[in-house]
C-alpha positions as MATLAB code, in Angstrom:
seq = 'XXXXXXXXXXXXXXXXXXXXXXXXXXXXXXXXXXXXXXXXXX';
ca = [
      72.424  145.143   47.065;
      70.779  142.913   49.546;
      69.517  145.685   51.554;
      67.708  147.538   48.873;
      65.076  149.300   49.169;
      66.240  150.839   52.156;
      65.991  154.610   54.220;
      68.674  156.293   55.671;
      68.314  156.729   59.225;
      69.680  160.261   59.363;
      67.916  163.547   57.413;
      69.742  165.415   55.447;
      69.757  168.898   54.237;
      67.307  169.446   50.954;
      70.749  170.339   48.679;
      72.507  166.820   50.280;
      69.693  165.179   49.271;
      69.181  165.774   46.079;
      72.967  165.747   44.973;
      72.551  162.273   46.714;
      69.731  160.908   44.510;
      71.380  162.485   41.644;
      74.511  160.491   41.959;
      72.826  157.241   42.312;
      70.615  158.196   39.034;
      74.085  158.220   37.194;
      74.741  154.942   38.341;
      71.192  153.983   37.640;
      69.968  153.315   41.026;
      66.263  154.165   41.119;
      65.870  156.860   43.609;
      63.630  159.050   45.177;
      63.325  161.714   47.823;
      60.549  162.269   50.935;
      60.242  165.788   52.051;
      59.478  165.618   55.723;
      58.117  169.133   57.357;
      59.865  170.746   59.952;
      57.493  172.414   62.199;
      57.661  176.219   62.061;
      58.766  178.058   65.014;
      55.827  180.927   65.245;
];
């Protein structure tokens, strides 16, 4: 707990994410997710 706030240094996958955030909810860890762009490959 003496690291909190903190970012995880790896991205995941929208779906990992968001299961991720949703499991520390139920523990009722305030969490929140930062969409980060990936540019487009026109």
């Amino acid at each position: 707990m003496n690291n909190l706030p903190g970012v995880l240094r790896k991205p995941l996958y929208k779906y990992q994410a968001q299961s991720f955030v949703h499991e520390l909810r139920k523990v009722q860890v305030l969490a929140s997710l930062i969409f980060i762009d990936q540019p487009s490959n026109s």
